[in-house]
N, C-alpha and C positions, 0 to 999 in steps of 0.2 A: 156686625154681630158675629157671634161665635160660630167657627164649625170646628166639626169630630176632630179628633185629633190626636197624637198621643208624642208626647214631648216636643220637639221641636216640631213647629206646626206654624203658621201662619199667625199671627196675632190680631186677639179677635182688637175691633178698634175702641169696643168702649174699654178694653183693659193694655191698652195699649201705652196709656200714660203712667202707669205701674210697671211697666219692664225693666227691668238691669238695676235697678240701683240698690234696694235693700237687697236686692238678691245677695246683695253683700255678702258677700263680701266674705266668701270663706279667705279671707285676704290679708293684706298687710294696709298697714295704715299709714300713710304718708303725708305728712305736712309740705301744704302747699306756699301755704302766707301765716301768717301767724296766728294762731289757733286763738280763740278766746279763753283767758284762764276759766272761766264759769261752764265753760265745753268740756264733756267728759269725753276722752274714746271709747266709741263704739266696738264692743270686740265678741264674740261667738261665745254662746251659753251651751245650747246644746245642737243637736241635728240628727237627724235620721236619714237613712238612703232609703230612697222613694220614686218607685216609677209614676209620674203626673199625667195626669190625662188636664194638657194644659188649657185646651180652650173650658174648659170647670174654672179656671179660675183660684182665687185663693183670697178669701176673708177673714175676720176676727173684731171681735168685742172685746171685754174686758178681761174675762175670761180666758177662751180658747181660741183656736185659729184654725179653719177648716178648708178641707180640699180633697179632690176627690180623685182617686187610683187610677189606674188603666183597666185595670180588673171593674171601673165602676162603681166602686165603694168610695161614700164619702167618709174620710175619720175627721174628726175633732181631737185638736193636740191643746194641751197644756199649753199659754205660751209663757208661763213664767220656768216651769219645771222640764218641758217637753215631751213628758206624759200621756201615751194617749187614756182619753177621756172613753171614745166611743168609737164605733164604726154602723154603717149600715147601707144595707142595697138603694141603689139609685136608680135601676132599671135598666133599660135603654141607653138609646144615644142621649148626650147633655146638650142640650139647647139652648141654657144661657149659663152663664157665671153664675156662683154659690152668689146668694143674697144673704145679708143680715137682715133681718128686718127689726121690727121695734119689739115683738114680742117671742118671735121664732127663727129659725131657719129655712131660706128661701131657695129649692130647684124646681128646674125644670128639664123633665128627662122623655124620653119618650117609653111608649106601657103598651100590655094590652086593653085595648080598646071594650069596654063593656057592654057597648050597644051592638058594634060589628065584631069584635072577636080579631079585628086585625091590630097589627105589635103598631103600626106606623103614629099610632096616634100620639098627641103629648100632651101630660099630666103638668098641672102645677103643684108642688109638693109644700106644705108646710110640715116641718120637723122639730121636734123640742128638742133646743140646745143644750137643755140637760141631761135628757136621753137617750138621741137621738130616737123614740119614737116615733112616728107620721103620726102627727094630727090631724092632717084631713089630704083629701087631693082631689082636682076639679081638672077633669077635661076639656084643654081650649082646642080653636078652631085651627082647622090646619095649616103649618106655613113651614117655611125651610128653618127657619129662627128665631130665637124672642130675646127681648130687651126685657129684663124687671125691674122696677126700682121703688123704692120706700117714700111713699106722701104722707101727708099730714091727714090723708084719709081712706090710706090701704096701701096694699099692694096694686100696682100699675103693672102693667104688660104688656106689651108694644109688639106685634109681631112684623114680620116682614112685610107682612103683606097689608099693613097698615089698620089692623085693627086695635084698637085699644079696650083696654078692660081694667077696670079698677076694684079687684077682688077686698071683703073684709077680710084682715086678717084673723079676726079670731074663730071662723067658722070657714071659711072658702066661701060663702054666700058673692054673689056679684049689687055692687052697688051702681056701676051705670058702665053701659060700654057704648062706643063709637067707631066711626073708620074716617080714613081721610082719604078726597074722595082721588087725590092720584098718588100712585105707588111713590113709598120716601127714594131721594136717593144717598142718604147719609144718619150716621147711627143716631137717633133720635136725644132728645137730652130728657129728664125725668128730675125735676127739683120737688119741695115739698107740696105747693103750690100751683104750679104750672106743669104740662107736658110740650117739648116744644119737636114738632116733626116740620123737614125739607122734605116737600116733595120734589115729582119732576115736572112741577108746572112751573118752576122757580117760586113757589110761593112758601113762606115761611109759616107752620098754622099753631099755635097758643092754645091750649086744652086749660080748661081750668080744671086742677084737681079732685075738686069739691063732688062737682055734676058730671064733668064731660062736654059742658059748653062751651064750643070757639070762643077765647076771648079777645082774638085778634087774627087774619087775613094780610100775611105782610105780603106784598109783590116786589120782590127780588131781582132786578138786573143780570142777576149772574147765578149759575148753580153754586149751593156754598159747598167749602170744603169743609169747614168745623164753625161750630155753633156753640153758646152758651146763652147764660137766661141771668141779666143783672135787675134786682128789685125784683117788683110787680109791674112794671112798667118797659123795660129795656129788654131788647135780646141785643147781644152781640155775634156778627157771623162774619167770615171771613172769605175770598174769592182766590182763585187760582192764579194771579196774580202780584199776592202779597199784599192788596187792601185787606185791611179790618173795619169795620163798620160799627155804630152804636145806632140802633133804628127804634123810635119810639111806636110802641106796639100802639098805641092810643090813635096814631092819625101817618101808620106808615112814614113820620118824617125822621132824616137823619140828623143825630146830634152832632157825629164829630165821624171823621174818617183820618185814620192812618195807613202810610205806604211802607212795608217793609220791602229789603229788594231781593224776599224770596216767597214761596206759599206757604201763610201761617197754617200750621198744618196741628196746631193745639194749641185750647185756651182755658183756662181755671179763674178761678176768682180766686185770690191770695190777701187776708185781708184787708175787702173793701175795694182793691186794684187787680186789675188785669192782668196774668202771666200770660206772654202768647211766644208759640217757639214757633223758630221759621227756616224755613229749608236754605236759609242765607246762612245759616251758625249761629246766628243770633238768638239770644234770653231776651224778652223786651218785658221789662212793668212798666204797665202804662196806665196809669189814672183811669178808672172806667166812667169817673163825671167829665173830664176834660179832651182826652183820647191824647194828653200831652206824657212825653216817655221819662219815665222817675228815672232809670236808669236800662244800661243795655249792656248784654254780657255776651262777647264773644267765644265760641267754646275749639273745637281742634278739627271737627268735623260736623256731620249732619246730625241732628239731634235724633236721639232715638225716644226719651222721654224724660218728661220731669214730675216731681213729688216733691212733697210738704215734707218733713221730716221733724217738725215742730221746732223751739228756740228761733224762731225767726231764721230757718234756713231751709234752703231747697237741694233737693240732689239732680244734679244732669249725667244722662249719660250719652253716649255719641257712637254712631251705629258704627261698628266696625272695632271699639277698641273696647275694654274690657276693665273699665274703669268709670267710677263715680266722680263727678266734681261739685266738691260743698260751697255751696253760692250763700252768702247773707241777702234776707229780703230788704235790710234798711238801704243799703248802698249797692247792691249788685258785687260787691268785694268777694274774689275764691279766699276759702278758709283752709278747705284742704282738699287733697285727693286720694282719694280709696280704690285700692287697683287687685281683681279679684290674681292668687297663683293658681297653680294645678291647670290640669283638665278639665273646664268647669264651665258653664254658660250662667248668664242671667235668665231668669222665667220672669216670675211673677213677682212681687212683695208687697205687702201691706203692711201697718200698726194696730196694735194694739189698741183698743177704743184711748186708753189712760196715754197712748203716748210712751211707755214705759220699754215693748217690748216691739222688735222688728223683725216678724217672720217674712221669709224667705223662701222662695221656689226657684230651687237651680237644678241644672242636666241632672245633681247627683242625686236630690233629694228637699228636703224639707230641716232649715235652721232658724234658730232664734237669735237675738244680737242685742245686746240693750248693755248701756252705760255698764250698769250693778247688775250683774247675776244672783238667780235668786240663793244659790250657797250662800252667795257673800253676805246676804239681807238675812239669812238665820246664824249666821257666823260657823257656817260647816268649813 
């Protein structure tokens, strides 16, 4: 989970697999193997210098792409023009990363306290992504940090300290909350459907998003290092070791086990299959029915994170060097490589909901990067 921070910071781990690559790339662009003709280059629209307060994070919709200052302002930017849209106070220290959610804007900052008068407490904030107005704010119970994530029936809130709460979104009202009952030891995962937390009893425990009712008690062999949640039925978790696991939440049994020869230390669903990266250098997609490897991609160093970047490709980037490598998901084939110049670090990056537009958090500030800039799309 996230702490305070203010640019170079520690990276919190649920946004850890967003680091370096769209950060893109105030860069050149260099072809590695031979580019697809239907591939467009990617190249810089606009950008702003911007002090980050990076454990906040950085999101975006269709719309706009948001992040929040040092100063503690969250703005909203244009991401096709890079306009800003809005800005406004966020309080406190930031507690988790901006959230999109389905109908608003999701922090969590910490305020003064309205029962006790003391600053420590922490609010969860709904904000209208067209105004930045607050529509409402509910004070949760106290922990060092919170996880939020968007279900199919609210916001979910996860704290450190292993309480869950699944707030509505359109009023802050609480629809059910829960604890488990030993402290996690690893950032929890939050899909539409399920909430999946590792404690430290090794035990793996399945929330149903709906209630709040356990829908599974997995017992664990080993403390995991990363987790994910395949179906209704499957979690995937991986050990210190370099096992990955497929364990059917229904009766604890395992489907399939793979050995990489390092600790898979991330894993995404890419679709329908498995991405897992591992402290060997290794990319592995591996079939999530089978646990058998579609392909495997060796990179130059230790992997720092990987992302989707839509047209059936991924971006890697590898801790230490300052560069992107464009991976195809059919084959595991390098397409190309993005190597940022300057003075410049990777932060944060995300897309645009449409896929169209890739904002950017780097040392310097806040960039957009997409195929077609929007000049080009009004013919300026």
């Amino acid at each position: 989970m996230g702490r305070m921070g203010i640019k170079l910071v520690k990276y919190p781990k649920g946004l850890f697999t967003l680091i370096c690559y769209f950060g893109l790339l105030a860069a050149t662009f260099t072809s590695v193997g031979q580019a697809k003709p239907e591939r467009s280059p990617i190249r810089k629209c606009w950008s702003h210098s911007a002090a980050i307060l990076l454990n906040a994070g950085l999101a975006a919709d269709k719309a706009n792409a948001y992040y929040v200052s040092s100063n503690g302002v969250l703005h909203s930017i244009d991401v096709n023009s890079g306009n800003a849209v809005w800005t406004t106070e966020v309080g406190g220290e930031v507690k988790s990363p901006v959230l999109v959610g389905k109908r608003s804007i999701i922090i969590i900052s910490s305020g003064t306290s309205t029962e006790t008068g003391k600053t420590s407490a922490a609010y969860l904030r709904s904000i209208s992504p067209l105004s930045g107005i607050t529509n409402w704010r509910v004070e949760l119970p106290a922990a060092e940090n919170y996880l939020a994530g968007v279900t199919d029936h609210g916001i979910a809130v996860v704290s450190s300290r292993t309480e869950i709460i699944t707030f509505d979104e359109l009023d802050g009202s609480i629809k059910w909350k829960t604890a488990a009952k030993d402290g996690q030891i690893t950032a929890p995962d939050i899909s539409a459907r399920q909430i999946a937390i590792a404690t430290n009893g090794n035990h793996l425990e399945l929330y149903d998003s709906a209630d709040g009712k356990m829908a599974a008690s997995i017992r664990l062999q080993f403390p995991p290092i990363a987790m994910g949640l395949y179906g209704d039925s499957t979690a995937i978790v991986s050990n210190d070791r370099g096992g990955l696991f497929s364990i059917d939440r229904e009766d604890s049994g395992q489907n399939w086990k793979f050995k990489a020869g390092g600790r898979i230390t991330q894993i995404r669903l890419v679709g329908g299959n498995l991405l897992a990266a591992s402290a060997d250098n290794f990319v592995y997609f591996i079939s999530a029915e089978t646990g058998n490897v579609i392909w495997k991609r060796r990179l130059p160093g230790r992997i720092a994170s990987v992302t989707e970047t839509g047209n059936d490709a991924l971006a890697v980037t590898v801790v230490g060097e300052p560069a992107a490598y464009i991976i195809n998901t059919r084959e595991g084939k390098l397409e190309d490589h993005i190597r940022l110049t300057g003075e410049d670090d990777f932060l944060l990056a995300t897309k645009a909901a449409d896929n169209s537009v890739i904002i950017a958090l780097t040392a310097n500030g806040i960039s957009g990067y997409s195929s077609v800039c929007e000049q080009e799309k009004s013919g300026k």
